[in-house]
N, C-alpha and C positions, 0 to 999 in steps of 0.2 A: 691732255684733253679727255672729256667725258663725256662717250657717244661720237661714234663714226658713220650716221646716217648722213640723209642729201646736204645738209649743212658742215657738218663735220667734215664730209670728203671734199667740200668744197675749202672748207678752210686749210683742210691738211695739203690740197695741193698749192694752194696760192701761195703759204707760206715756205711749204718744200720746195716750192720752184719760183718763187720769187723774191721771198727774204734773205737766203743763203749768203746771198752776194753782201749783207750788209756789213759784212764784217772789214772785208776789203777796201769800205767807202768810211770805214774809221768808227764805224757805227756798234753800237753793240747787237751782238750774233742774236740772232732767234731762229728755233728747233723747236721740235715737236721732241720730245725724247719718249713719251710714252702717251697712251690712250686706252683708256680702260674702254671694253663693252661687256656686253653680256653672253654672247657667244663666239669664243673663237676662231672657230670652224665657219663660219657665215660668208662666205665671199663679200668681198669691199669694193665699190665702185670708183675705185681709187688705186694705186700705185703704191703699196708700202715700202718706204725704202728700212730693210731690213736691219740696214749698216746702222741706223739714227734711232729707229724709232720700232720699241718691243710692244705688244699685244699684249694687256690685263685683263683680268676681270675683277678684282680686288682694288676696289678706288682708294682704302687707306695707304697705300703702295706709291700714291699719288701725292697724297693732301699730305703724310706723313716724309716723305724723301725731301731732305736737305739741298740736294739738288736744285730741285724743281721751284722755278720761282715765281712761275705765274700758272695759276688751271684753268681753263675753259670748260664750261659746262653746258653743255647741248642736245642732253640726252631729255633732257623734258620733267613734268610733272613736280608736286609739290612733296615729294615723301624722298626719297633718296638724294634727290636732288639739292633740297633743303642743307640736310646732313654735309654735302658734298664742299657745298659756299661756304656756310657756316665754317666746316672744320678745317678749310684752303685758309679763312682769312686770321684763324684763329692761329693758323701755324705760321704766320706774318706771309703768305700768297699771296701777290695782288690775283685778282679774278676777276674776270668775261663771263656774263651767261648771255642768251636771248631767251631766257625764260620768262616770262612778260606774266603768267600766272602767281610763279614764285616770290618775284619782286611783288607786287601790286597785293598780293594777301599777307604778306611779310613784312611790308615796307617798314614800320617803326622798329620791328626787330632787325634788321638787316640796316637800319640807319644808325641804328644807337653801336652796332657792332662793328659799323667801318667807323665812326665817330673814336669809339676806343683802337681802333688799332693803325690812325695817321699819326700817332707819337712815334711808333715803329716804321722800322728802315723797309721798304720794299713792298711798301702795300700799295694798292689803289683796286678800283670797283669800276669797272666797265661796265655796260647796258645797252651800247647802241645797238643792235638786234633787236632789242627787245618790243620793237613800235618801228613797223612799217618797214623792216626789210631792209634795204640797201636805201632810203632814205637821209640822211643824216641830221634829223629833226631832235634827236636827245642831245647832242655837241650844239646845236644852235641856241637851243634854249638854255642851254646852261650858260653858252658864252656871249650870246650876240646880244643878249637884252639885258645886261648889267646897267645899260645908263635906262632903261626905259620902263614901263609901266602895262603890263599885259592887261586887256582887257577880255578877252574872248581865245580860247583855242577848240577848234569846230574841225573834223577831219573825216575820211573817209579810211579805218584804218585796219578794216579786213577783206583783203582779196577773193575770197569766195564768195562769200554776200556779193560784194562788187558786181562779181562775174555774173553769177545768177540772175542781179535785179536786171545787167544788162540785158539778158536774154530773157526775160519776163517784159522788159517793156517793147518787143520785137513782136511780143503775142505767146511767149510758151507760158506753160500751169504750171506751180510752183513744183509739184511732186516729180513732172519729168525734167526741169533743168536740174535739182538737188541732183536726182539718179546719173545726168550726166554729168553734172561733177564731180561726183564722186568716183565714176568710171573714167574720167581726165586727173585726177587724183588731187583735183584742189578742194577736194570734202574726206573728213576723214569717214568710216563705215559707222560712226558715232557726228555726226554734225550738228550734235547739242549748242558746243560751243563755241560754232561759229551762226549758226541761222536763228539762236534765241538771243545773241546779242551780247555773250558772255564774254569772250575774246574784247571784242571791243570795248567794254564795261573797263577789263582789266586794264587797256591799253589805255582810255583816256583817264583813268586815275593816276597813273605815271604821268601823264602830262601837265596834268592836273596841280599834281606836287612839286613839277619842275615849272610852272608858269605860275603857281601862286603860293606856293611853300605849304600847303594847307595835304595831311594824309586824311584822303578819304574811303576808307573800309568800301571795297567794291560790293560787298553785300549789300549797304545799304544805300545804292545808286539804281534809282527808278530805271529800266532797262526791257525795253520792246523788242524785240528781233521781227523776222520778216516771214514766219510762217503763218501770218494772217491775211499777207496781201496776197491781190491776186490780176489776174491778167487786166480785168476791169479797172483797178484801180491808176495802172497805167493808161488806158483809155480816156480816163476824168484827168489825168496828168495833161494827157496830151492838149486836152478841150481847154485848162488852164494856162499851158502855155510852159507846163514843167515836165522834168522827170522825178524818179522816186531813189534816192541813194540814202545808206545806213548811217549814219553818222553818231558819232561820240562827241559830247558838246562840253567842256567848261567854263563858265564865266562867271563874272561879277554880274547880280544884279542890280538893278539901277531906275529912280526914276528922273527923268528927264536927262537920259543919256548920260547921266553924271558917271557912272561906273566905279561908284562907292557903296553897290548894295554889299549882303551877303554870297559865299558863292555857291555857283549850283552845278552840277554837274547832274548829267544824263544819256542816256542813251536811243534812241526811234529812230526810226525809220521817217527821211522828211520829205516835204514836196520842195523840190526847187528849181527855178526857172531856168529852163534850157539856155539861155545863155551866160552862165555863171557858169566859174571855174569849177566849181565843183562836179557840175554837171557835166561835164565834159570827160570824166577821168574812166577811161571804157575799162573793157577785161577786169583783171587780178588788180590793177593797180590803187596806188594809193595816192591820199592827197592831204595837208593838212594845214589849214590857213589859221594864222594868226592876228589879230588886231592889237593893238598896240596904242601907245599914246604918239610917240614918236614919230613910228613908220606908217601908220594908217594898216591896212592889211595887207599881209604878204602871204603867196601861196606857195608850199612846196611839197613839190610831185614828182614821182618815179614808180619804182616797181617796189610793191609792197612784200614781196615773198620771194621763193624761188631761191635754188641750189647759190649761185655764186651772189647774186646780190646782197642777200641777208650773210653769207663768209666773208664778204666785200668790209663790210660795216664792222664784223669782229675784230681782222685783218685790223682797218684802223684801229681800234681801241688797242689793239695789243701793240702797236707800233706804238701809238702815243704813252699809253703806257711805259716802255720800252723808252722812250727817248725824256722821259720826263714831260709829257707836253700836255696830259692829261688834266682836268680838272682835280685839284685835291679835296672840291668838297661833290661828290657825287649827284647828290640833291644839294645845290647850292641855297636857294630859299627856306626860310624858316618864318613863318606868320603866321596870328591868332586871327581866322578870320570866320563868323558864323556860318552855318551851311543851309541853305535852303533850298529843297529841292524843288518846291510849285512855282517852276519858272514858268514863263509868260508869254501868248506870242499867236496869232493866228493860226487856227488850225482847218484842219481838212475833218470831214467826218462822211464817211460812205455809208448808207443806210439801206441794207438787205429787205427789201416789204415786198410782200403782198398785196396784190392793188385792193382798195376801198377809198370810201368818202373820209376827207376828211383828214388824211393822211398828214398832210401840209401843216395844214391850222395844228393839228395838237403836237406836232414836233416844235413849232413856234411856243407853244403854250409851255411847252416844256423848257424850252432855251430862254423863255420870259422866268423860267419859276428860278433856273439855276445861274440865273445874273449875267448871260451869253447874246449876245449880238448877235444877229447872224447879219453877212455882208451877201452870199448871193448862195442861192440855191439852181443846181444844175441837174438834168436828168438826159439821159441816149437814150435814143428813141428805143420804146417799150418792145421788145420780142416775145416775152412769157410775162402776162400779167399775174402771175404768182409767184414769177422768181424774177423779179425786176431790186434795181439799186437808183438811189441818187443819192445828191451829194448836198451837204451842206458845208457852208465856208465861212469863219466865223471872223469877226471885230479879236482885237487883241481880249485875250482873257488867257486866266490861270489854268494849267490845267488842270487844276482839283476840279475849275468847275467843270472843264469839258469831260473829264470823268465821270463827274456829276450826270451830266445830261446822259450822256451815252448810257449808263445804266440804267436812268430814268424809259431813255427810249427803250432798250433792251425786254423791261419790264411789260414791254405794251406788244402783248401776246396775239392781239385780235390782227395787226400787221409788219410785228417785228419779227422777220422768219429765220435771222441767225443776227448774233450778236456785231454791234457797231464796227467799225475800224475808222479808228482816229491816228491824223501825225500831224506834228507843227509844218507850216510852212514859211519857208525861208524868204521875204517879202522886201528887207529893208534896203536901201540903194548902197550902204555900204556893208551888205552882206556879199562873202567872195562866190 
């Protein structure tokens, strides 16, 4: 193993004190025999049993011993890391990560290299970590939808967002829940990439290629995080009838529900109706429903992070592994299918103004110039007529145009006092 942090020590117990026995039940034995870190002097939140398993800091020690027939990689980030996979699968190691960055920026290279090395005896590619924690959402996709036809996979698939927006639509400002998450420890002292929406960017491209066989470069996946909203915005949530959750979206699109478009994948922040599943998934957790031809949608939910849940999910892989039960093609799908990002869909637009005449009519004028419907316009009663918001709620449209618009408005200096906040909302009766 590589990397004995909250994950690692969670793996290294469950396996030292729960695997041992398999040998007994006829099964083949699994051990830790070594675990590289980077300090070895560091106290471990764990039990080393000394007898099994020695202390590295030299990961070729690892990837290179004959021994050693499977490595787990846990230690994070795309630069050694990289090295680590690569050079385990190359010395014929099957390998576990939950590195969800690594995968999702890699994918075509890390696919074409498990591709080359199922000729050879003892390989296979684990990922369940890698999306959602102790969920088992990467086994389902790979195996449960072989007779069916994916249409949409939509999720909730970062725990700290989660956590935050819940306690933003309670009434806190975004800058003091970040501060106390970060001091609860579900933000790191960097929370780039989880509150710009990077994290989840990475996670629904993984899903993305396991529901429709299509790699799409997480660079080029349109991607909003949540350091635009703000307490008010939950306000206009509530008046709607919704709350506000992060979500990473892939689907086919489609007109007249046919679900033969292009696929789109995305990432915003959305409005969606408090009584829907999604809405409902409080704290760190996660959630991620799938539509289908078949099954209509199905929702699955548990904890998305956290010490043993997300070792829980490795644990499997390395058993299934271990027993032969794994999937032998990692990304099972492979399809040519176009990518279109200006998916489509009613949105929310919150409008920062300064009072004056006329306000109304020329944001109409504006949403008449950029091909936008609007469905209803809502304002809370006025406290500071120079630092007032309302809301505009629009007819389905693309969101190039709602892009459109909000710049449009943006530009209009005499009472646009800080720039737009737009997000799709979730409207349709078989939305989960």
């Amino acid at each position: 193993m590589v990397g004995a942090g909250t994950v690692g020590g969670g793996v290294y117990e469950i396996v030292m004190g729960r695997l041992l026995e398999r040998a007994s039940q006829g099964k083949r034995p699994l051990w830790i025999t070594k675990i590289c870190v980077k300090d070895l002097s560091k106290p471990r939140s764990f039990h080393l049993d000394e007898s099994i398993t020695t202390l590295t800091t030299n990961f070729e020690s690892i990837i290179h011993d004959p021994d050693i027939d499977l490595v787990i990689e846990v230690m994070g980030g795309t630069g050694v890391a990289k090295a680590i996979v690569e050079g385990a699968l190359k010395n014929r190691k099957m390998v576990i990560t939950s590195n969800t960055e690594l995968i999702s920026e890699h994918l075509d290279e890390l696919e074409a290299l498990i591709q080359d090395q199922r000729r050879l005896p003892r390989t296979g590619f684990g990922y369940e970590a890698a999306v959602c924690g102790g969920i088992p959402i990467i086994q389902t996709l790979q195996s449960c939808y072989t007779g069916d036809l994916i249409h949409k996979v939509s999720g909730i698939v970062n725990g700290t967002t989660n956590y935050m927006l819940g306690k933003m639509e309670k009434g806190a400002e975004f800058d003091d829940v970040l501060r106390e998450a970060q001091e609860l420890g579900y933000a790191d002292a960097d929370p780039t990439g989880d509150i710009d929406g990077y994290n989840v960017r990475a996670k629904i491209c993984l899903l993305a290629k396991l529901a429709f066989g299509v790699s799409v470069p997480p660079s080029q996946v349109p991607c909003k995080g949540i350091t635009e909203l703000s307490s008010v915005d939950f306000e206009y949530a509530k008046l709607l009838g919704c709350t506000i959750k992060l979500l990473g979206t892939a689907e086919r699109l489609h007109e007249a529900r046919e679900w033969d478009g292009p696929l789109c994948v995305y990432v915003s922040p959305v409005m969606i109706p408090s009584n829907k599943t999604l809405a409902g998934i409080t704290r760190n957790g996660n959630a991620v429903a799938v539509t289908s031809g078949n099954m209509g949608t199905c929702c699955y939910t548990g904890p998305g992070a956290g010490r043993f849940p997300t070792a829980n999910s490795i644990v499997a892989d390395l058993v299934r592994l271990a027993d032969g039960q794994a999937s032998t093609k990692p990304f099972p799908l492979q399809a040519k299918l176009d990518v279109d990002f200006d998916y489509e869909g009613s949105f929310y637009i919150r409008i920062p103004y300064a009072d004056g005449l006329g306000i109304i009519k020329r944001v109409g004028e504006l949403a008449e110039e950029a091909g936008v419907s609007i469905h209803s316009i809502i304002q809370n009663p006025i406290r500071d007529r120079m630092s007032a918001d309302f809301v505009v709620t629009t007819e389905e449209a693309k969101v190039s145009q709602i892009e459109s618009l909000c710049e449009s408005i943006n530009e209009q200096h005499d009472f646009c006092r800080a720039p737009c906040v737009f997000m799709p909302m979730l409207i349709h009766d078989d939305d989960f």
